[in-house]
N, C-alpha and C positions, 0 to 999 in steps of 0.2 A: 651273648649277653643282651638284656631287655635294655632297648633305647627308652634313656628319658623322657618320660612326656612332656610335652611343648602346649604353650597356649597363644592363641595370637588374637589381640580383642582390637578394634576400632570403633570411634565415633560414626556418626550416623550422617546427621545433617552437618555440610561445609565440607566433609574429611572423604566417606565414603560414597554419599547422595552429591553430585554435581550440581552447580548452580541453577540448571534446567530441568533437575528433578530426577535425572534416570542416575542408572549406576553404569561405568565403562565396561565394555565386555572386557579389556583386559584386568577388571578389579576382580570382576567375576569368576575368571579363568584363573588368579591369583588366587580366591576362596576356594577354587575348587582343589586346585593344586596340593594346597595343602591341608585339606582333608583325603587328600589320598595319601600322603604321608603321614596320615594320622596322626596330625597338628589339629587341635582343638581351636573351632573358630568363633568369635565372640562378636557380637554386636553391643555398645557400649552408648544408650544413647538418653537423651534427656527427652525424650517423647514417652505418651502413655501407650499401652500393647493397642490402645484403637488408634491411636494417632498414626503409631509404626505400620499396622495391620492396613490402617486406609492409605501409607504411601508407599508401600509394595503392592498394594490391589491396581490403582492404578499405572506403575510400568510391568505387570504380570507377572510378580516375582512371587504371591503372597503364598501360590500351593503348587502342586501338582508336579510334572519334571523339571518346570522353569526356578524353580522357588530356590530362594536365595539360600547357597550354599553355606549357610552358618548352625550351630550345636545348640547357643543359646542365646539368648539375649537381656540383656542387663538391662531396665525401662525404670520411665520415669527420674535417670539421677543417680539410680542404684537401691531406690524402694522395693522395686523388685527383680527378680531373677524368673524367667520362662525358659523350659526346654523350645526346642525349633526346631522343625515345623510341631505344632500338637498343641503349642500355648500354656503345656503345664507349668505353673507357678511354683514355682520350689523354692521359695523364699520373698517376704516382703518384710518393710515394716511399716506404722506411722502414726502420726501425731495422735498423740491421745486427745481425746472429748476437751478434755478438763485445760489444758493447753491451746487451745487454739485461740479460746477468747486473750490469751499473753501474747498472741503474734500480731491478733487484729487490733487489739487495743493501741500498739505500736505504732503501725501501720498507720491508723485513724490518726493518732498523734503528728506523725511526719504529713498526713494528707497525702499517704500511698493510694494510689487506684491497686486493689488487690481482687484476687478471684481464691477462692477457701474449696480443694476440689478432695472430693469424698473419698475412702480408703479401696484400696485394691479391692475386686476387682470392677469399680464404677468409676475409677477416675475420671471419665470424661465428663461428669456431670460436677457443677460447682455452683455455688454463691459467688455474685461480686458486688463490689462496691467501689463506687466510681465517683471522686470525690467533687466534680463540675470542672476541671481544668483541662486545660487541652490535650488529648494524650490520644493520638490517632494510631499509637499500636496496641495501646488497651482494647480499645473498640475494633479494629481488626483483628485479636483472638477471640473477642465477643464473638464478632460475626462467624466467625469459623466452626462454631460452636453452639449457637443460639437455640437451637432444639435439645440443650441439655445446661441449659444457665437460668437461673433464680437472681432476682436483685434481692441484697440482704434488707434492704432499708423497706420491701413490705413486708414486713412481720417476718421474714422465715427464719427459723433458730440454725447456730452453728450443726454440722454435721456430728455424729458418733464419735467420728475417727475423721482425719482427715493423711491424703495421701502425701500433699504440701500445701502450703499457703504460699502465693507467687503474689508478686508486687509488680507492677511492670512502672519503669521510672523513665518518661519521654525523654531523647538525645541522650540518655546514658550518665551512668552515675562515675564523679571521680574513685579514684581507689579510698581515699581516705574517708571519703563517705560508707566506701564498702566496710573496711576497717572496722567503722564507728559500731555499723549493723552487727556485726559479728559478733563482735565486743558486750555489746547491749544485748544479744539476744544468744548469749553463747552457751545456755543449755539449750539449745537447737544445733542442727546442720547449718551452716546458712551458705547456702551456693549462688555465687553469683553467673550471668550467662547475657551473652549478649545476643540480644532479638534475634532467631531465624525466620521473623519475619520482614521488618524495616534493616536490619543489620546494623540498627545505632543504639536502639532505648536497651535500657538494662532490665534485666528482669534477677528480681529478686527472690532466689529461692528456697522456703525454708521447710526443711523437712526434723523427722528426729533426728535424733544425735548420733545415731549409731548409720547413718544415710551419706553415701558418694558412691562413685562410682569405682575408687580405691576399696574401702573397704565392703561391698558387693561382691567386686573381683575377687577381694581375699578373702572370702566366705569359699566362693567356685571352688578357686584352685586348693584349697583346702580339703574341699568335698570332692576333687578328684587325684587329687597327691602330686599338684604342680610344682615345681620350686621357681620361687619370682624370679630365680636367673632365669628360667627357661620363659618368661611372658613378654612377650612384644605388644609398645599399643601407637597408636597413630589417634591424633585428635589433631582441633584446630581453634577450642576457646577454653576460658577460664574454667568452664564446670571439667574439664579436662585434665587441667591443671596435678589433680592430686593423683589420677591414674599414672600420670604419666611419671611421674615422678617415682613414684611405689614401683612400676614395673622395672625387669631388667635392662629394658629399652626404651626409651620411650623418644617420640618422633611426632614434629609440627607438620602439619602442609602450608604452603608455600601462603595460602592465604590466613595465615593463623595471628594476632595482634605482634607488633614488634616484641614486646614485653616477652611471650611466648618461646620467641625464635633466637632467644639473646640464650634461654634454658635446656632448649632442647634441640637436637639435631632437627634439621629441615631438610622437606621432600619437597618436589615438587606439590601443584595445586589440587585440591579436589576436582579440576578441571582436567587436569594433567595426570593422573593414575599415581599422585602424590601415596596410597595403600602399598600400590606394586613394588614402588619405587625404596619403604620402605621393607618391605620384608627381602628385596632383594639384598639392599644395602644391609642387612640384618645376616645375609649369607645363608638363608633357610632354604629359598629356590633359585636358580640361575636365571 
């Protein structure tokens, strides 16, 4: 009798990516593992394909026999879907033209510092708008990015499409502030995530309606005939939150908010091979 197919997806940065930037050779040899049981392996991450492309380039992962043993990759959130290795896009969505001016309008209102970044596949180029307030992780994803940023405020029009509009909100937003955003802008996605870069400001993310990383996944497993009992996922913040919930299993690492770990079973740290620890606990590999 044909065995069930399996899918097994993880976050990116905090969950899989270690605090120093590489991946454990025991997460690797866990990836590898089960693709040799022809377990479908999923990256699950809120980066754009250049952002992900430029931090596998540098620990050697990005091609060749080293390259990170995963099928596909879920980017930006869940806007889009790439096979992997090869980069083929088989699925995006995003903000239409005519919408984007209802997110910044918002935005402008609260006196969000936002950046409006363009549809697949140019994500990495965006408009921002940076209201004078102190907000030192707004300007450190400026800096990360500066060869491919416009300030809105000289003349330049909103983009066609946009992939999301992000808000970054210095020291981080309470929940009921998140609530509010949702609330008010809830023909959007609106994903909340906390900085992988300062680890405190909140970044505000809003994409269409039909955008997470829940339902992306449930696009995949659909288009390969998975059933959610068979999907395992491993995260470690809020934009997490609703994969983990929607899958059969779902599992925090040790460094994931308390809120988190009160929901979901807990693995060890991203530091700790928190991945391994769950698909073992999952009973997939010994």
């Amino acid at each position: 009798m044909e065995m069930e197919k399996k899918l097994f997806i993880t976050d990116f940065d905090g969950t899989l990516l270690k605090d120093d930037k590489t991946i454990a050779h025991e997460d690797v040899r866990t990836l590898e593992t089960l693709r040799l049981k022809k377990i479908v392996t999923v990256i699950a991450t809120g980066r754009s394909v250049y952002s992900f492309e430029k931090a596998l380039k540098v620990i050697g992962m990005g091609q060749g026999d080293n390259c990170l043993p995963v099928d596909y990759v879920i980017f930006s959130t869940g806007a889009g879907i790439m096979e992997f290795p090869g980069g083929k896009v088989i699925f995006q969505k995003a903000v239409l033209s005519l919408d984007i001016p209802k997110i910044t309008r918002y935005f402008d209102r609260r006196k969000f510092d936002y950046m409006v970044h363009k549809s697949i596949p140019d994500t990495r180029h965006f408009l921002y708008k940076f209201h004078g307030k102190h907000n030192p992780d707004f300007h450190a994803r400026l800096a990360l990015y500066k060869e491919y940023a416009l300030p809105l405020e000289e003349g330049h029009t909103h983009c066609n499409s946009a992939t999301e509009v992000l808000a970054v909100v210095p020291g981080g937003a309470d929940m009921d502030s998140i609530e509010t955003i949702k609330k008010d802008l809830s023909c959007f996605s609106v994903i909340h995530a906390t900085s992988p870069l300062d680890y405190r400001s909140s970044w505000i993310e809003v994409f269409h309606k039909d955008v997470s990383k829940a339902k992306s996944a449930s696009w995949l497993v659909k288009r390969l005939g998975v059933s959610r009992d068979n999907i395992i996922s491993v995260g470690n913040d809020y934009n997490d939150q609703d994969l983990l919930a929607w899958s059969g299993k779902g599992f925090v690492v040790e460094n994931a908010p308390d809120s988190l770990k009160q929901l979901f079973k807990t693995v060890s740290s991203n530091n700790q091979c928190g991945v391994s620890q769950a698909v073992k606990e999952a009973g997939w590999i010994d």
